[in-house]
LUMFILO-612687 format. One line per field, with one value per residue (C-alpha): residue number from 1; x, z, y. Coordinates in Angstrom, 3 decimals. Last residue first. Example, Ala and Ser with C-alpha at 12.3 -4.5 7.8 and 13.67 -1.06 7.14 Angstrom:
// residues 2
num 2, 1
xx 13.670, 12.300
zz 7.140, 7.800
yy -1.060, -4.500
This chain:
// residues 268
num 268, 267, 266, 265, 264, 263, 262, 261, 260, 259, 258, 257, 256, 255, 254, 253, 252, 251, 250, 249, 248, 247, 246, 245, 244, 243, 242, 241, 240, 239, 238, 237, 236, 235, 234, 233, 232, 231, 230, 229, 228, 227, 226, 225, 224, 223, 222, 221, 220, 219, 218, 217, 216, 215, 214, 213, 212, 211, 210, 209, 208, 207, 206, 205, 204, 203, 202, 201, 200, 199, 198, 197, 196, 195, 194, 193, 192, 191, 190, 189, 188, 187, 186, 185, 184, 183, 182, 181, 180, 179, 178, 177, 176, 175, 174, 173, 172, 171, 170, 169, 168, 167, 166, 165, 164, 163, 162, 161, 160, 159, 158, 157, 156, 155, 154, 153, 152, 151, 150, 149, 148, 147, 146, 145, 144, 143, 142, 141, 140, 139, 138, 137, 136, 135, 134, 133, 132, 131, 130, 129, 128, 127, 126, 125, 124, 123, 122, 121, 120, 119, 118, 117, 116, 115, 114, 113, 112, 111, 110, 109, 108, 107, 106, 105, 104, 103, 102, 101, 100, 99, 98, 97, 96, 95, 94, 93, 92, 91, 90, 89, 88, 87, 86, 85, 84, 83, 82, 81, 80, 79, 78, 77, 76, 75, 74, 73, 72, 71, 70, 69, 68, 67, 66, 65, 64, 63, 62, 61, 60, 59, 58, 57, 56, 55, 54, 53, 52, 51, 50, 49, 48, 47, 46, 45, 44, 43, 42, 41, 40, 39, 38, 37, 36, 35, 34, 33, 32, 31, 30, 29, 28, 27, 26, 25, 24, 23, 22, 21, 20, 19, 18, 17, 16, 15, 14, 13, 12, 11, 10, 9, 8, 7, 6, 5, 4, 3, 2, 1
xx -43.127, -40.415, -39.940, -39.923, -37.457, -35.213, -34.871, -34.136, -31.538, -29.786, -30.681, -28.638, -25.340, -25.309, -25.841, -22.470, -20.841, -20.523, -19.819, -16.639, -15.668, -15.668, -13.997, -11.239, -10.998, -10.402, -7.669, -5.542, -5.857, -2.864, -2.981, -0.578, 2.539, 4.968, 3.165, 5.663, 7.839, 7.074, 10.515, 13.202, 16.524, 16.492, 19.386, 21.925, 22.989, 21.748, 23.130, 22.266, 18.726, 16.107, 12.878, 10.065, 6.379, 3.496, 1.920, 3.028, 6.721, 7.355, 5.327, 8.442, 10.792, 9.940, 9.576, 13.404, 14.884, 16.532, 18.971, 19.194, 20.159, 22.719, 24.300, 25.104, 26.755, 28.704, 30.080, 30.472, 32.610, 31.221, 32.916, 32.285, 31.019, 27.044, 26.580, 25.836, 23.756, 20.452, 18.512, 15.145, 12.831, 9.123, 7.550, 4.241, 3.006, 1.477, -2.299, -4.891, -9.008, -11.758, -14.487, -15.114, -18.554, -19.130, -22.543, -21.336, -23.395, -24.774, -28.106, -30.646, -30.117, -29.904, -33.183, -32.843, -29.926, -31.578, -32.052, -29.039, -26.934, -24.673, -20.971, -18.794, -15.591, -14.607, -11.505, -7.866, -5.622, -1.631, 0.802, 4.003, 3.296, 3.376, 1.955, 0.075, -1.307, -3.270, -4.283, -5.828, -7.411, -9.148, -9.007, -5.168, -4.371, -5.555, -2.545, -3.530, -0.338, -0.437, 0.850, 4.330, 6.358, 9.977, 12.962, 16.693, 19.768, 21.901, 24.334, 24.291, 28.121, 28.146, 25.560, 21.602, 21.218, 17.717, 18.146, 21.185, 20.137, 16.450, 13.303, 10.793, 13.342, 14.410, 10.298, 10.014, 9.690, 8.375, 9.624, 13.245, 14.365, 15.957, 18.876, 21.266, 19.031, 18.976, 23.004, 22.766, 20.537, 22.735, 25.715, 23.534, 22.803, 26.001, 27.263, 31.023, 30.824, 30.594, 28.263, 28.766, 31.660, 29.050, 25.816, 25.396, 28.377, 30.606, 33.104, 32.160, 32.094, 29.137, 30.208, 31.616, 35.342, 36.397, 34.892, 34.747, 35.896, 39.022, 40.376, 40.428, 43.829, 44.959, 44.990, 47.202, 50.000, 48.907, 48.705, 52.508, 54.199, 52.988, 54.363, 57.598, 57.297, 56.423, 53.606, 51.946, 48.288, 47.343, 46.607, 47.248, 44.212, 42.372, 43.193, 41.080, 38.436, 37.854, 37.474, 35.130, 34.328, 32.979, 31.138, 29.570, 28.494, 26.932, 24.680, 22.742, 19.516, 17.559, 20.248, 20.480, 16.642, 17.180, 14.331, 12.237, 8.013, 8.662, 5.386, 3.221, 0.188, -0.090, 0.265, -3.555
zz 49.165, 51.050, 47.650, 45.495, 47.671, 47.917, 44.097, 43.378, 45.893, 43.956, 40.867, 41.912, 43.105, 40.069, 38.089, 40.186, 40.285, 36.489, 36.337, 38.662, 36.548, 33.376, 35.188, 36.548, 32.978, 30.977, 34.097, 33.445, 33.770, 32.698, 29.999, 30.907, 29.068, 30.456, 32.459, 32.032, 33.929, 35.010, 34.242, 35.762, 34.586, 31.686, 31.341, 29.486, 25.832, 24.193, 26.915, 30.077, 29.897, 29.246, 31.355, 30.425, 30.040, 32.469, 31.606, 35.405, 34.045, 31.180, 33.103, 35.347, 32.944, 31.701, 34.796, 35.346, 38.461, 36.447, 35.379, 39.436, 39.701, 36.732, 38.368, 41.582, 39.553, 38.047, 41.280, 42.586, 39.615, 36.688, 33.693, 30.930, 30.216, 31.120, 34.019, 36.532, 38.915, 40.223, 38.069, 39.709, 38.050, 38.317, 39.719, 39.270, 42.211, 40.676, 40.879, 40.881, 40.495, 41.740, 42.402, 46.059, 46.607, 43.459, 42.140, 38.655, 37.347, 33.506, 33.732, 34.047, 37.851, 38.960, 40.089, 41.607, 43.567, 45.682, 48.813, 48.871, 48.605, 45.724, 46.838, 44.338, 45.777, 43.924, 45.956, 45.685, 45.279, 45.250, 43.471, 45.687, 46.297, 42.697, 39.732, 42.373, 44.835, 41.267, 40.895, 44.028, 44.024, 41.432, 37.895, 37.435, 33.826, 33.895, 36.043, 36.595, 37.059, 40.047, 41.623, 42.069, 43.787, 44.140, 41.906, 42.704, 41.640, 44.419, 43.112, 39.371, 39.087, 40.002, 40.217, 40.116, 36.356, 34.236, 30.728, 31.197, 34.534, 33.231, 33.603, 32.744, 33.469, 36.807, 38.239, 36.819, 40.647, 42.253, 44.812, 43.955, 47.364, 50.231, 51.720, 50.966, 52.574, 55.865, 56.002, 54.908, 57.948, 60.599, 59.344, 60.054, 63.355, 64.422, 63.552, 63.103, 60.441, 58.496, 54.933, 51.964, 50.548, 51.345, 51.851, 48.057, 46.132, 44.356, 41.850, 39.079, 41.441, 43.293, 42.956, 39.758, 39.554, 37.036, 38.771, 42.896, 43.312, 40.755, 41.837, 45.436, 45.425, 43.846, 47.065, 48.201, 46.666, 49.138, 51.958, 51.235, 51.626, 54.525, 55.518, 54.923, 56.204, 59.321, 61.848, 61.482, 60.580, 58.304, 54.757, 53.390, 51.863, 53.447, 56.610, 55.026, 54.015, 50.339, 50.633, 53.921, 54.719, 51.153, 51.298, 54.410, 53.070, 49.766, 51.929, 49.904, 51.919, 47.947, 46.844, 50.014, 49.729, 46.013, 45.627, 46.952, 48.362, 49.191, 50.974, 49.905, 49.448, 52.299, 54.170, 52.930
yy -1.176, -3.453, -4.998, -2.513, -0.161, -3.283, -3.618, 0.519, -0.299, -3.379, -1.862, 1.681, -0.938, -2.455, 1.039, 2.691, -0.871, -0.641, 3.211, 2.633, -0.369, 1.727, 4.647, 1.893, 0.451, 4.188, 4.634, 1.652, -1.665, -3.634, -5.970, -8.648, -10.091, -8.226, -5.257, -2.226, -0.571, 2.864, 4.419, 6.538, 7.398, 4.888, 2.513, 3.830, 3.282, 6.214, 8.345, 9.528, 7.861, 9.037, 9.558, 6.867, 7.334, 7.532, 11.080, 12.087, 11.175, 12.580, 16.051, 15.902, 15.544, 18.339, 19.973, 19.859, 17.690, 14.614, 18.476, 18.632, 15.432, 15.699, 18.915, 16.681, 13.737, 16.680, 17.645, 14.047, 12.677, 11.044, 13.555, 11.401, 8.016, 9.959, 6.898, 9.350, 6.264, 7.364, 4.662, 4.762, 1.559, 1.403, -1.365, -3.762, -6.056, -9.334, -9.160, -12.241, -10.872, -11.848, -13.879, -16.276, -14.350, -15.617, -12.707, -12.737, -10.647, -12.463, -9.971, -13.255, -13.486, -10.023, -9.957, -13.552, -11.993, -8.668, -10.666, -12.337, -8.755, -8.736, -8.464, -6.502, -5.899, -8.389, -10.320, -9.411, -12.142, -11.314, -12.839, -13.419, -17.248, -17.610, -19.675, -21.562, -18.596, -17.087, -20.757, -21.326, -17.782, -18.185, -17.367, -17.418, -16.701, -12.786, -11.984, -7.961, -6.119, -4.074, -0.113, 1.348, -0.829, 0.427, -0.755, 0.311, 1.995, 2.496, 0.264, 1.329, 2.158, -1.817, -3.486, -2.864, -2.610, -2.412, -3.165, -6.120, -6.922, -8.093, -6.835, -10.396, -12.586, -10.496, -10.363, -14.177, -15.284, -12.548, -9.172, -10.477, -12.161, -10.403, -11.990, -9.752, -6.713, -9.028, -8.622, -4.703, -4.269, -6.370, -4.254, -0.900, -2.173, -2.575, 0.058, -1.058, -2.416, 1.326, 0.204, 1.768, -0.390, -3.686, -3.046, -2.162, -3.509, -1.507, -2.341, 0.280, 2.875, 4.171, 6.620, 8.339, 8.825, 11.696, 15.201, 14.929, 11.093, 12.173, 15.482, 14.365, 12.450, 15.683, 17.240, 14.579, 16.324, 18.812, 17.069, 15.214, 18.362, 19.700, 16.265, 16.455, 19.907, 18.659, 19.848, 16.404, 17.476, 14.344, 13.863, 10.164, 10.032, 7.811, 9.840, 12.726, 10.268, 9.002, 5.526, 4.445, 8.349, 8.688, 4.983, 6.434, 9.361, 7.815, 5.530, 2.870, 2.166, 1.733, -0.354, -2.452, -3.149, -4.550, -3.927, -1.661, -1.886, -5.587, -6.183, -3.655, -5.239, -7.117, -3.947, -3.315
């Protein structure tokens, strides 16, 4: 079952973004010119510098529109956190079409939206591929998930005129299906910290909530913004949702019945 969850975020450096670090990288005491000389000179300068913090807490949002995840959020000198934001750059997009068929331009990653990310959220059925061969062929990414289904040899031939396919090779090809998380404040107003904090707790209200259980879209900011969150859908697939799992349920449910009903006649 790993398998199946291979690239559970993406971008990986979006998802890791640290907001602390990227405060203490631009918006640090020393940063800011404030220090604790005991001169008037420079009792001065703190608290002109005071204003220096007007703008990250209420004007400047953060990420800013130049940021790069693992980059500005990212303190070099830990080691281990630089070696993680150098394997996040070299992650690939979880499948070959994924940014063709969810593009940059509906679902940003840059910029203000740098710790906006994708996380896997379930499968699109690829009802092309009809073998595994084929499913591996469009993609290496696609994923092959035999029929559970296995008809016993001893129970076929009664099976045999009821069109069952009884392959023990059948099944289905999946491509792994996200939902996007924009957590930037994009509103084009006030963008700073403070109001960046009562946004997340307006994402937060149960209507939004219920939105999302029933599988549609949250919002965006404005008009123009990405959504806030969103179960993306299956371009160009028909994916199988819960009125197809029942139906498959019942199926191996009678299969399953006729296969014991079957036996019992037989050894009786």
């Amino acid at each position: 079952m790993n398998n199946l969850f291979k690239e559970y975020a993406y971008p990986i450096n979006n998802y890791n973004y640290n907001y602390k670090t990227f405060v203490d990288n631009n918006y640090s005491i020393g940063k800011m010119g404030v220090n604790s000389n005991p001169t008037l000179g420079q009792f001065k300068n703190n608290i002109n510098a005071l204003n220096n913090f007007t703008k990250p807490l209420i004007l400047d949002p953060i990420p800013t529109p130049n940021s790069v995840a693992g980059v500005g959020d990212v303190d070099f000198s830990d080691k281990q956190a630089a070696e993680r934001a150098r394997k996040g750059f070299l992650q690939q997009p979880p499948y070959n079409r994924f940014r063709t068929e969810y593009p940059e331009s509906e679902y940003p990653t840059g910029g203000i939206y740098s710790s906006s990310y994708f996380v896997q959220s379930g499968f699109c059925p690829v009802t092309s591929a009809t073998s595994r061969q084929q499913c591996l062929g469009r993609d290496s990414n696609y994923i092959w998930i035999n029929n559970p289904i296995q008809i016993p040899n001893l129970a076929k031939s009664f099976f045999k005129n009821q069109n069952i396919t009884t392959n023990s090779n059948s099944g289905t090809c999946y491509k792994p299906r996200y939902s996007y998380v924009n957590n930037a404040n994009d509103n084009g107003l006030l963008e700073g910290l403070i109001p960046g904090i009562v946004g997340d707790v307006i994402d937060m209200n149960p209507g939004n909530f219920i939105r999302t259980v029933e599988g549609n879209a949250v919002p965006g900011s404005t008009d123009t913004s990405p959504p806030r969150f969103q179960l993306l859908p299956c371009i160009a697939e028909q994916f199988i949702g819960s009125k197809n799992i029942q139906s498959f349920s019942i199926l191996q449910l009678l299969i399953w019945a006729g296969i014991l009903l079957f036996i019992i006649i037989q050894i009786s």
